[in-house]
C-alpha positions as CSV (number, residue, x, y, z in Angstrom):
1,X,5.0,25.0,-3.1
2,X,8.1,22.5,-3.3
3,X,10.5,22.2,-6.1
4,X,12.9,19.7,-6.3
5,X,14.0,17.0,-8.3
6,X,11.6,14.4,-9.4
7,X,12.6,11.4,-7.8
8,X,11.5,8.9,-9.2
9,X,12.5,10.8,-12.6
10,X,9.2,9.1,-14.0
11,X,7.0,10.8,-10.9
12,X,7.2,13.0,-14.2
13,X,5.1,11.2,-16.3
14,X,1.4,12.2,-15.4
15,X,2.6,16.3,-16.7
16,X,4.5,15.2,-19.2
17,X,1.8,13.2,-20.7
18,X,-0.6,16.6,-20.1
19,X,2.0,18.5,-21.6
20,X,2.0,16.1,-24.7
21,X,-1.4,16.3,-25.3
22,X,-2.1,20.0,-25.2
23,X,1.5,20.5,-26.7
24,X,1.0,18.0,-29.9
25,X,-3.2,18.7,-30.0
26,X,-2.1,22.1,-30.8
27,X,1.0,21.1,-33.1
28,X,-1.6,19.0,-34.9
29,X,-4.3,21.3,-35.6
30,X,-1.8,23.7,-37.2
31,X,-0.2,20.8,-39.5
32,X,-3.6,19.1,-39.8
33,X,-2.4,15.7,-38.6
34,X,-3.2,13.5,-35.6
35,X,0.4,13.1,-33.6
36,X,0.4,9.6,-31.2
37,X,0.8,11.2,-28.0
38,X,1.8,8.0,-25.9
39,X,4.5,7.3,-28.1
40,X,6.2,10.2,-27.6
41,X,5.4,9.9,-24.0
42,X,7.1,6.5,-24.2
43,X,10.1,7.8,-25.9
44,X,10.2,10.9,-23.3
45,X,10.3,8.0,-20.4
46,X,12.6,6.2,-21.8
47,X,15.1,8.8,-22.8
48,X,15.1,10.7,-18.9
49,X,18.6,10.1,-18.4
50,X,19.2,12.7,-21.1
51,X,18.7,14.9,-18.1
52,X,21.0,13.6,-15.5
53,X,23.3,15.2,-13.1
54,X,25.6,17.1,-12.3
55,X,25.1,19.5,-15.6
56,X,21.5,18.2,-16.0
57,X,18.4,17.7,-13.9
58,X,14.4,16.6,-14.0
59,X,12.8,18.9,-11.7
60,X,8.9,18.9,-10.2
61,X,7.1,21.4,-8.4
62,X,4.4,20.2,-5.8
63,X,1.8,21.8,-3.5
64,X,1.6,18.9,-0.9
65,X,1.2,15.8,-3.0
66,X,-0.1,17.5,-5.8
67,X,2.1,17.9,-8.6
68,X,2.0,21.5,-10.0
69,X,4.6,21.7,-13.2
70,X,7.4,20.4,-14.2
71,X,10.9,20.9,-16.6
72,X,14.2,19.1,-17.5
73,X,17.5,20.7,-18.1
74,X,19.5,18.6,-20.4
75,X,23.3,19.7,-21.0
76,X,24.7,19.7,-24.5
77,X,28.6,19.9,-25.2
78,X,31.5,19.7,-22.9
79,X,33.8,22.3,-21.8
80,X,33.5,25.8,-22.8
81,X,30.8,25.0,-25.8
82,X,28.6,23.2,-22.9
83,X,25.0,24.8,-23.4
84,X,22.0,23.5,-21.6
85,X,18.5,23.0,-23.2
86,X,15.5,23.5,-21.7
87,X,13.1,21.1,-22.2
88,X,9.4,19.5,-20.7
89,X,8.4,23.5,-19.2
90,X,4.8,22.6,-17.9
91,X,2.5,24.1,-15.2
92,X,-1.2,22.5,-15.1
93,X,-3.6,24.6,-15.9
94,X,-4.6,24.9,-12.3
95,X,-1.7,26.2,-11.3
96,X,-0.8,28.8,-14.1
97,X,-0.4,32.6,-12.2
98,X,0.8,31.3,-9.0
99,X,4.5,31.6,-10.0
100,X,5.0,27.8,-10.7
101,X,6.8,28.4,-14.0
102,X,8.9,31.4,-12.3
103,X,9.7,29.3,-9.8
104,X,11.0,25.6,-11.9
105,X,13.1,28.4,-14.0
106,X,14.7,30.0,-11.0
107,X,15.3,26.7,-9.4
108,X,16.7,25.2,-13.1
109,X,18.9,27.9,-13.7
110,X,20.9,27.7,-10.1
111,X,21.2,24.4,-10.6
112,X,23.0,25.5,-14.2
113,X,25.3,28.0,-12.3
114,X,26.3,25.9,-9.5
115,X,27.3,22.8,-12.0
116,X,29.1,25.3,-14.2
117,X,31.0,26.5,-11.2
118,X,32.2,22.8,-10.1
119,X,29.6,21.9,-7.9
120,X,28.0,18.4,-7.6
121,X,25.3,17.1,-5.7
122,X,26.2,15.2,-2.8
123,X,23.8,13.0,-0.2
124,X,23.2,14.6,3.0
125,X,25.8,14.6,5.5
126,X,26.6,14.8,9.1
127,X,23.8,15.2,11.8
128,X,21.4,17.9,10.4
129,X,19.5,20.2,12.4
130,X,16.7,20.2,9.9
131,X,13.6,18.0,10.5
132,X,13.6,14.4,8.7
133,X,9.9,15.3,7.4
134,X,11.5,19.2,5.7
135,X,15.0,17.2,4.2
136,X,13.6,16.9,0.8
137,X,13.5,20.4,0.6
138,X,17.8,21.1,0.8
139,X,19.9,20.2,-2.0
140,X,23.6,19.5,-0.4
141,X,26.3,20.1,-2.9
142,X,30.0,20.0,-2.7
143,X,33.0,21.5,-4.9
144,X,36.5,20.1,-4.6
145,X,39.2,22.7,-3.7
């Protein structure tokens, strides 16, 4: 399994519409009412910069091609009232008791500390002794001294 960040951020969509559907089926069984799940799904897509860098981020965990579960962080407040929200948790049903959902909140929560500590995501830089075909699996950040 592979986490990192879902690039394109709307690789996303396929969960988040799974998500949707079990999330609002259940939602509207307790309230008795029939929720339009693709128009929330269209609002989710069209609102994913709400988890953009450096504070935020739109992660994706995949075996292979096969994508596994997903979550967003989405940072509210500046300064020191800045609190993150945790939004989009989803693991497919296929892929519940492997770790997936440990996994998307470890990975979530170090990107939190490191952006609270100063550091930002950078591009990859300099030669790299790590295969071309094993990049997407480092994150290089920097912090300004």
């Amino acid at each position: 399994m592979r986490i990192g960040d879902a690039a394109p951020p709307e690789a996303v969509a396929p969960l988040l519409r799974d998500y949707l559907t079990a999330h609002l089926r259940d939602v509207g069984l307790l309230l008795g009412v029939t929720l339009p799940v693709e128009d929330i799904l269209g609002e989710d897509l069209a609102h994913l910069d709400q988890f953009a860098g450096p504070r935020g981020c739109l992660l994706i965990a995949r075996r292979g091609d096969e994508p596994l579960g997903c979550v967003g962080l989405r940072p509210i407040g500046d300064g020191a009232q800045a609190v993150g929200e945790i939004k989009r948790l989803y693991v497919t049903p296929a892929a519940r008791g492997l770790g997936v959902g440990r996994g998307l909140m470890g990975a979530v929560m170090a990107r939190a500390l490191y952006a609270d500590l100063g550091f930002r995501i950078i591009p990859p830089y300099g030669p790299s002794p790590v295969p071309a075909d094993l990049a997407h699996h480092w994150i290089c950040m920097a912090l300004d001294l």
